[in-house]
C-alpha positions in Angstrom: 197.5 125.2 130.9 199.8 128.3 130.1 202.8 127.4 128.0 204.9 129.6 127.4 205.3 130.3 123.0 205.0 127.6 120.5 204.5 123.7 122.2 206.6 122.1 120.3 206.4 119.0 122.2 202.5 118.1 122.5 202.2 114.8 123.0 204.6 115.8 126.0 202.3 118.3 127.0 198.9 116.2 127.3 200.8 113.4 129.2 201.2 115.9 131.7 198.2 117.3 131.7 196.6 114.0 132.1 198.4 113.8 135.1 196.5 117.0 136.3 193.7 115.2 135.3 194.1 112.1 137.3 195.2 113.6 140.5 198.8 113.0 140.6 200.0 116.1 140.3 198.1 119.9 140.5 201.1 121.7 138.3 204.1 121.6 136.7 206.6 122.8 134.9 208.7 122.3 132.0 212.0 123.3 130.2 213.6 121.4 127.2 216.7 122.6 125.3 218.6 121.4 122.6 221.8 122.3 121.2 221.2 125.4 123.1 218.3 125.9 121.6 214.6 126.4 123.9 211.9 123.9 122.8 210.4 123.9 125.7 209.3 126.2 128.5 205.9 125.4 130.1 204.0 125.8 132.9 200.6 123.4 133.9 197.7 123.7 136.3 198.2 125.5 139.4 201.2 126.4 142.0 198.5 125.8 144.9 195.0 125.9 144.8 193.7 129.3 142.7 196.5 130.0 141.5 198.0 129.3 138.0 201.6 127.9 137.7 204.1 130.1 135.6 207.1 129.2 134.3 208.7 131.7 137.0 206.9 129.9 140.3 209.3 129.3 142.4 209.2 125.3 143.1 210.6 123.0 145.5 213.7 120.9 144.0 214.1 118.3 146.8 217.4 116.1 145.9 217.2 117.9 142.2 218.8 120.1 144.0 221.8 118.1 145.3 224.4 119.0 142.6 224.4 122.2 143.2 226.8 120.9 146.2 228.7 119.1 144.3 229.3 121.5 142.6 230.2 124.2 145.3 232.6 121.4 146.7 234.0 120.9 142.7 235.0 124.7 142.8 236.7 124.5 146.2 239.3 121.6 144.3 239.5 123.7 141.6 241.0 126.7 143.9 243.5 124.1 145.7 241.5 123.9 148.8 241.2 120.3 148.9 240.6 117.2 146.6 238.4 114.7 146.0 240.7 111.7 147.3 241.2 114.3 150.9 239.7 112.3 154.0 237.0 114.6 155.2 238.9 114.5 158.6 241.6 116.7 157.0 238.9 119.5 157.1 236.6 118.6 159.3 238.5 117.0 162.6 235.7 115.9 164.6 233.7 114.2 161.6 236.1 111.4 162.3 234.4 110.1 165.5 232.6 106.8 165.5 235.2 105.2 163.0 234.4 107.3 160.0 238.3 108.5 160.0 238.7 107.3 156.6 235.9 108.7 154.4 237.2 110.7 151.8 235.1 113.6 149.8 234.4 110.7 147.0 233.4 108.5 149.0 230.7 111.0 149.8 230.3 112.2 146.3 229.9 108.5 145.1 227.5 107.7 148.0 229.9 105.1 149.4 230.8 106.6 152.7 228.4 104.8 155.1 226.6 107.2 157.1 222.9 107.8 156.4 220.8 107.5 159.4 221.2 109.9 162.1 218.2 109.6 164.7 216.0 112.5 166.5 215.0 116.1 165.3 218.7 117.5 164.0 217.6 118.5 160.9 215.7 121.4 162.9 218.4 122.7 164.4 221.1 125.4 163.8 223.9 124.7 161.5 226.0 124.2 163.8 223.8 121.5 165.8 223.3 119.9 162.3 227.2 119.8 161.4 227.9 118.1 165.5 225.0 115.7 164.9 226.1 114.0 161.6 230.0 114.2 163.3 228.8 111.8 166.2 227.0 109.4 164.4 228.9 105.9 164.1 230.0 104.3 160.6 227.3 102.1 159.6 227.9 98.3 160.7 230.2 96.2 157.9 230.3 99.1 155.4 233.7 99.4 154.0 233.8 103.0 152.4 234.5 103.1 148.7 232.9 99.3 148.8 230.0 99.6 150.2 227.5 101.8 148.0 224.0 103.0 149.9 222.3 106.6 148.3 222.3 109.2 151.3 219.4 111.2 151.4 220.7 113.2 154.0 223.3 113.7 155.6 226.2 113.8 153.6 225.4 117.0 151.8 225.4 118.6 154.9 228.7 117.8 155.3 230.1 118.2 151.7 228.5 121.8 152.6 230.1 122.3 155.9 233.7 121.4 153.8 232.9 124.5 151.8 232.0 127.1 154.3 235.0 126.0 156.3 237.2 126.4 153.2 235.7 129.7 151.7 234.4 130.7 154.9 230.8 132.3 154.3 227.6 130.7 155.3 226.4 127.9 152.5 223.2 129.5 151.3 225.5 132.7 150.8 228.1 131.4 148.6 225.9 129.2 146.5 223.9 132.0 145.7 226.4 134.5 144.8 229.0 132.0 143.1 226.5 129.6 141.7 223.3 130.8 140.9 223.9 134.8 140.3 226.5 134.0 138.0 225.0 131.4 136.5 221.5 133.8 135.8 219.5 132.0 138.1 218.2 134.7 140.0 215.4 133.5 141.3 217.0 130.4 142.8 217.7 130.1 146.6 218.8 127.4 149.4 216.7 128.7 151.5 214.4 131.9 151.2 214.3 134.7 153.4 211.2 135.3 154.7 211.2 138.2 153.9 211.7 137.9 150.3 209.3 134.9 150.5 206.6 138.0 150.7 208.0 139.6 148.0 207.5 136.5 145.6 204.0 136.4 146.9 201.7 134.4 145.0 204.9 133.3 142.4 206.3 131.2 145.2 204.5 127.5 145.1 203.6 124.6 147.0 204.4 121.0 146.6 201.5 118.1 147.5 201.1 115.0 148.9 198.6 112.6 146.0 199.5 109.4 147.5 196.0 108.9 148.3 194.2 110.1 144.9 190.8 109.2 146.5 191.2 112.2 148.9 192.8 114.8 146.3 196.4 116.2 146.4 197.2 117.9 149.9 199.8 120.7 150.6 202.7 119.3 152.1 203.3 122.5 154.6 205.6 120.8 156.2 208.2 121.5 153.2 207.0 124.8 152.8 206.3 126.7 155.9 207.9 130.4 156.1 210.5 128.7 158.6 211.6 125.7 156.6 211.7 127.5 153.5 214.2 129.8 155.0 216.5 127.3 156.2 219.7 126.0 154.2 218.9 122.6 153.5 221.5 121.6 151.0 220.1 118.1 150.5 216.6 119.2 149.1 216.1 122.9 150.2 216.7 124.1 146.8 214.2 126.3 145.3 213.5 128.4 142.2 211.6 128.0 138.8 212.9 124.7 136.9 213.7 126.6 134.5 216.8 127.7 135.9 217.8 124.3 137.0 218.0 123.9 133.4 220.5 126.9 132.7 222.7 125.1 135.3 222.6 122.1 133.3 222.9 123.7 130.3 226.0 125.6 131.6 227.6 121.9 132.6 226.4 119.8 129.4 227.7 122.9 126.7 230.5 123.8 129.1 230.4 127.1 127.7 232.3 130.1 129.0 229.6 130.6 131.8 229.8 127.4 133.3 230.4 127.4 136.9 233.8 124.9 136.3 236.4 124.0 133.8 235.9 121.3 131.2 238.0 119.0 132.8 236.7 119.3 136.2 233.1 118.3 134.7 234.0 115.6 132.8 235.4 113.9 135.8 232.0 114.6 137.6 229.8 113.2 135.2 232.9 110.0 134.3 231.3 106.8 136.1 233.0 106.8 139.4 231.2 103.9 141.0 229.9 100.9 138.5 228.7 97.7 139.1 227.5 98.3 142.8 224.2 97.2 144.3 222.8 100.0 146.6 221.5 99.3 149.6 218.8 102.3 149.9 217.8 102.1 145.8 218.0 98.0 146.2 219.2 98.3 142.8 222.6 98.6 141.2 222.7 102.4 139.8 226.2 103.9 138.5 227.5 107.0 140.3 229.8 110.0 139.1 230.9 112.7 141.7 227.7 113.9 143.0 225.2 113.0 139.4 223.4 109.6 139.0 224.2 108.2 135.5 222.3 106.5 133.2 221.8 103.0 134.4 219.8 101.3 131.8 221.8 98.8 131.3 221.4 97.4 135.0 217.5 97.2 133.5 215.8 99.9 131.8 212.3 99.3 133.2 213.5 99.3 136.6 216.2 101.6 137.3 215.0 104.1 139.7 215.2 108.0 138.8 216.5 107.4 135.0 216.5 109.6 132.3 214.0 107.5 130.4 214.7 104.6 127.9 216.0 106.3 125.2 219.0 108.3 127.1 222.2 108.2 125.8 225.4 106.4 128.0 226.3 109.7 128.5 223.2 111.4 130.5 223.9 112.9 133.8 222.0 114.4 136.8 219.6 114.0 139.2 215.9 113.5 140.9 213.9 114.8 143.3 211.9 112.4 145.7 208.9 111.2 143.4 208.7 115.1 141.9 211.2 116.3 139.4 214.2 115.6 137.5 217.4 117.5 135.7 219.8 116.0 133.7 221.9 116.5 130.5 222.6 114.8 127.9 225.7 115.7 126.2 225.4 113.2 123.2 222.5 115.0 121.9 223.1 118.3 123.4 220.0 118.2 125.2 218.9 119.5 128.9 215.6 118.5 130.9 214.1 120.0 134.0 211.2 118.6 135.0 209.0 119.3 138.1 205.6 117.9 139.0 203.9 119.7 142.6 202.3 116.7 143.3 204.1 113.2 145.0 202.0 110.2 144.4 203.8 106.6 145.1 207.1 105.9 143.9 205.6 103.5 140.8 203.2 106.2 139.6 205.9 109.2 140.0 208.4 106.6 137.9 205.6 105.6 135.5 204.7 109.8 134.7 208.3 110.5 134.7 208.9 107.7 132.1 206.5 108.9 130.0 207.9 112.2 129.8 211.4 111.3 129.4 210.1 108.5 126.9 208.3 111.5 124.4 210.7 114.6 124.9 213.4 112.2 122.9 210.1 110.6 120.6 209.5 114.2 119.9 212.9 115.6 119.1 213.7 112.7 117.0 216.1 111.9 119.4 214.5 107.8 120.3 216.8 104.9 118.9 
């Protein structure tokens, strides 16, 4: 264990190191703020085998990551470059081939576009094979965007980046890091590493697992974390830095203070429900949407809900998950902030079950539970 000061939120705290314990995880780390406030800034276990986690390891977001685009595409509407209702066509010509001429950036942003399969090895190619790719696939049979709702692991970030780079014209991974993350103090935050500063992090840059199977002990998942991989931008889980900092950009969108990366008005229409009510077809579970955040969806039913914020959440908690491994989100209500990341990904019920828990005692432990 190696939290950093006072632990101010123990019963917190053992949960997850139980979940060192049992297998499901071999680190993690954790940062809680309220009203601005630190209460929590930990770090558990190890990073990889023989070496101790720190609250500065450098950890794999996966789709925690995925607002960060939103956001990028937020600050391109805020400029006048285009809006939310723009079909993506307007930007993006060729993206309108296999009848997807009438997707608009929400539609993307809401997850109601239609497009989330593309089939062979893309995703290892250059940019630019990436962007052509996704542009040739066909609109999913008897989606109507805007209608239909389906999550998009995928694809569509790709895409809500390409509208950027277009529009400001520097590569993705450049712009998010110097109008995003530098600004935002995030220095040690990255979609996609150079390898060569993956040297220089050295033994501070960490490795997620694979405890599905608890009988044979967590395995490195090197196939997320390979020099090559690490250095690509991946804007719909490529994301890496110390959760910590994923809390300072939440903390920058739940305050709205003067360093926030957008105006006030701009975030309260991202974090506004855009999309209610609507089953979605990759969850299989109706989940409400803003522009680019999952909001809190208790109400659709608390103990299933995939990727919540916990039970005791207020309506107006925003952000989002990373596959069966972390979690950001705000919580403007109460003026809190949660980044969460676990380096180990056990099934989906156990990674829901150890995220409950947490999200179920950080608001016991504030005082913040109704």
């Amino acid at each position: 264990m190696n939290p950093a000061g006072d632990v101010r939120l123990p019963r917190t705290l053992a949960a997850i190191e139980r979940g060192v314990e049992h297998g499901l995880h071999v680190g993690a780390q954790l940062y809680v703020s309220l009203g601005g406030e630190i209460v929590a800034d930990m770090a558990v276990g190890e990073a990889r085998w023989g070496v101790a986690m720190q609250t500065d390891t450098l950890m794999l977001w996966l789709s925690a990551g995925k607002p960060i685009t939103a956001v990028a595409v937020s600050q391109m509407k805020e400029r006048g470059l285009l809006d939310w209702d723009d079909h993506v066509t307007r930007h993006i010509p060729e993206f309108a081939a296999g009848g997807k001429e009438t997707i608009t950036v929400r539609h993307i942003l809401t997850h109601t576009a239609g497009f989330r399969a593309v089939l062979g090895h893309w995703e290892d190619q250059p940019w630019e094979a990436r962007i052509a790719a996704i542009c040739a696939a066909r609109l999913e049979p008897r989606w109507v965007p805007g209608q239909t709702a389906g999550y998009h692991p995928l694809t569509s970030w790709y895409i809500l980046a390409e509208l950027v780079r277009r529009l400001d014209g520097r590569p993705f991974e450049r712009y998010v890091r110097e109008e995003i993350f530098l600004p935002l103090g995030m220095s040690d935050c990255w979609m996609g590493i150079p390898e060569s500063e993956q040297r220089a992090y050295g033994d501070r840059f960490g490795l997620m697992h694979d405890t599905r199977d608890l009988s044979a002990g967590p395995v490195a998942n090197l196939a997320l974390d390979t020099p090559r991989i690490a250095a690509q931008c991946r804007p719909p889980g490529g994301a890496r830095g110390p959760i910590r900092e994923l809390g300072r950009f939440y903390e920058a969108l739940t305050r709205a203070t003067q360093a926030s990366p957008l105006q006030k008005q701009t975030i309260a229409d991202m974090i506004a429900p855009q999309r209610v009510g609507l089953y979605d077809k990759t969850f299989r579970h109706i989940v409400d949407w803003g522009l680019g955040f999952i909001l809190q969806s208790n109400k659709y039913g608390v103990d299933t809900v995939p990727y919540g914020y916990g039970p005791h959440a207020s309506e107006s908690a925003f952000g989002h998950s990373g596959s069966r491994s972390s979690v950001g989100y705000g919580d403007p209500e109460h003026g809190l902030v949660v980044a969460c990341l676990f380096n180990g990904a056990p099934d989906e019920a156990q990674h829901d079950a150890r995220m409950r828990e947490v999200n179920t005692l950080i608001y016991q432990e504030l005082g913040l539970a109704r």
